[in-house]
C-alpha positions in Angstrom: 26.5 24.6 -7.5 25.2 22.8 -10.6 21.4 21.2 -10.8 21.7 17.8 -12.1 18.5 16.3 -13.7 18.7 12.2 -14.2 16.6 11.5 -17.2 16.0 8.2 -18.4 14.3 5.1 -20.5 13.9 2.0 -19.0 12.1 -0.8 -21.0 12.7 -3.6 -18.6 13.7 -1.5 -14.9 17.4 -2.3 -15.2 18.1 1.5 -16.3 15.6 2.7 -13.5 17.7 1.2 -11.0 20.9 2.8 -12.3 19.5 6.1 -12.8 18.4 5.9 -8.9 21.6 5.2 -8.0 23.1 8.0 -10.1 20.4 10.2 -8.9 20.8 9.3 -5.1 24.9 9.8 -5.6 24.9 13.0 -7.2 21.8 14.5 -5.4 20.1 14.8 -8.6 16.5 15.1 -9.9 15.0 11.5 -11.5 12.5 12.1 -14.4 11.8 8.5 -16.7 11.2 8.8 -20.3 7.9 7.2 -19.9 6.5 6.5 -23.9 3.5 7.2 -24.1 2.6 3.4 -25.1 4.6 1.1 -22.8 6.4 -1.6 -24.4 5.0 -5.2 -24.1 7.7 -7.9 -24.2 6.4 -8.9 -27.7 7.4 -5.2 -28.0 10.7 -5.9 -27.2 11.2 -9.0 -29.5 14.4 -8.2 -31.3 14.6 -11.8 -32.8 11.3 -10.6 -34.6 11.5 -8.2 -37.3 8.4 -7.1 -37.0 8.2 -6.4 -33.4 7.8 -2.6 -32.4 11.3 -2.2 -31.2 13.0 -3.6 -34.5 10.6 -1.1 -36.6 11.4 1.8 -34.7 15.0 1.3 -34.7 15.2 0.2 -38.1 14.1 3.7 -39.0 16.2 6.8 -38.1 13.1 8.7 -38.5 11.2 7.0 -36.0 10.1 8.8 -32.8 8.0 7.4 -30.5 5.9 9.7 -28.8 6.6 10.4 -25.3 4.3 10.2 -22.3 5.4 13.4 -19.8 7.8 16.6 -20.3 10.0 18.3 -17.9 8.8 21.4 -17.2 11.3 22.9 -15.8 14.2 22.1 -17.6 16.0 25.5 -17.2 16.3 25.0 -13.7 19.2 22.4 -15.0 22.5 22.9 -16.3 23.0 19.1 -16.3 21.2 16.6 -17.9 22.4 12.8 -17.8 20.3 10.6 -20.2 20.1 6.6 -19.5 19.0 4.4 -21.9 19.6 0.7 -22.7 21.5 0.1 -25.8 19.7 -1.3 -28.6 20.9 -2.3 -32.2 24.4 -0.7 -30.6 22.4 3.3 -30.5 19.9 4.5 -28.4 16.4 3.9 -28.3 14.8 6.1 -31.0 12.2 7.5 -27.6 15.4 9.3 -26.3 15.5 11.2 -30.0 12.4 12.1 -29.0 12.9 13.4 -25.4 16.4 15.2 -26.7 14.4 17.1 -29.5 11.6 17.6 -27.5 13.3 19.7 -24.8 15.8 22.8 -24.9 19.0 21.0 -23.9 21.4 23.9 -25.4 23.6 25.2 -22.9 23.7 22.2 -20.8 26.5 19.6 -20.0 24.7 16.2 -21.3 26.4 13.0 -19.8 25.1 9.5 -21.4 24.7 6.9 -19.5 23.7 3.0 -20.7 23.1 -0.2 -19.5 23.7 -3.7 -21.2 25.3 -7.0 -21.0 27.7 -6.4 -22.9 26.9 -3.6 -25.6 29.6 -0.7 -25.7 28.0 2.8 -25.6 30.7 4.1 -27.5 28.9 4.0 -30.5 25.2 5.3 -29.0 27.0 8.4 -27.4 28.8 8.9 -30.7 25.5 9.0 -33.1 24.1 11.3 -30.5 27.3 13.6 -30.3 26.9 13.3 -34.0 22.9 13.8 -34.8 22.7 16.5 -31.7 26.4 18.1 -32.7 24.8 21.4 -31.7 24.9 19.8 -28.1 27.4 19.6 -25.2 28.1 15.8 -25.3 31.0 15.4 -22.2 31.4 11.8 -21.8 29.5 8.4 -21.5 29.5 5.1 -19.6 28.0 1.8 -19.7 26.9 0.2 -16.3 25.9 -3.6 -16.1 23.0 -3.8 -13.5 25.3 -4.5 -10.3 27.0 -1.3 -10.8 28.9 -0.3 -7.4 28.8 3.1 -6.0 31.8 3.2 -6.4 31.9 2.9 -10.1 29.6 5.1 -10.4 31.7 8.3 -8.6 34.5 7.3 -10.3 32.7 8.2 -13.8 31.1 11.1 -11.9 34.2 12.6 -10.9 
C-alpha cells in the first residue's frame, strides 16, 4: 500500500482545512509549508505592488525560505502539494519546498484552493519547471469542498 504525505501552504487557513480533509480521507501524513517568516495581511496585499507577495511572485527567481523539512520523505511514494493560487501559479514558497526535497520517484498530485482561479495553469508551470517530476493530475477545491468531491478526484 502506498504512503501518502499531504504537504501544503496556507497563507490564510483555507488550504489547511482542505489538506485535513484530504489527509483524514486518504489516511495520509499532514506536513504545512510553514515560511520561515509568516505572512502579515499587508504581506498579502496584492492591490499593492510593493507588498511581499507581489515581489516574490513577480520574480521567478524568488524563493522564500522555508521554516521546517520533512525528514523522512523516502518513507513516501506520494506527495500531494496544496497551495492557494496566486497571480494564476503557485506561491513561489512551494518552488522552494519542491527543490528543497528529493521528490523523484514519487507520484506528485497538486492540489489548490481559490474563488475562482483555475489551477490549470499552476500545475502546468510546475509540470513544466519540475518536468523531471511525476506530475499526475491537479484540482482546485473552493473551501466547502465535500468529501465527496474530494474521493472522486482521489479515485
Amino acid at each position: 500500500m502506498s504512503k501518502i504525505l499531504v504537504s501544503y501552504f496556507s497563507a490564510s487557513g483555507v488550504t489547511k482545512d482542505v489538506a485535513s480533509k484530504i489527509a483524514n480521507i486518504t489516511g495520509g501524513d499532514l506536513f504545512e509549508i510553514e515560511p520561515a517568516y509568516k505572512y502579515t495581511n499587508e504581506d498579502l496585499n496584492w492591490n499593492n505592488a510593493n507588498s511581499r507577495s507581489s515581489v516574490e511572485m513577480n520574480n521567478p527567481s524568488s524563493r522564500p525560505e522555508v521554516k521546517n523539512k520533512v525528514s523522512n520523505l523516502s518513507d513516501y511514494d506520494t506527495v500531494l502539494i496544496g497551495f492557494p493560487v496566486w497571480w494564476d501559479l503557485a506561491p513561489r514558497i512551494i518552488n522552494t519546498f519542491i527543490e528543497e526535497n528529493t521528490l523523484e520517484n514519487k507520484k506528485i498530485y497538486v492540489f489548490a484552493t481559490s474563488g475562482g482561479s483555475s489551477v490549470i495553469n499552476s500545475f502546468n508551470t510546475l509540470k513544466n519547471t519540475y518536468s523531471n517530476l511525476n506530475f499526475v493530475s491537479a484540482k482546485r477545491f473552493a473551501s466547502n469542498v465535500s468529501n465527496s468531491d474530494i474521493i472522486g478526484w482521489i479515485i
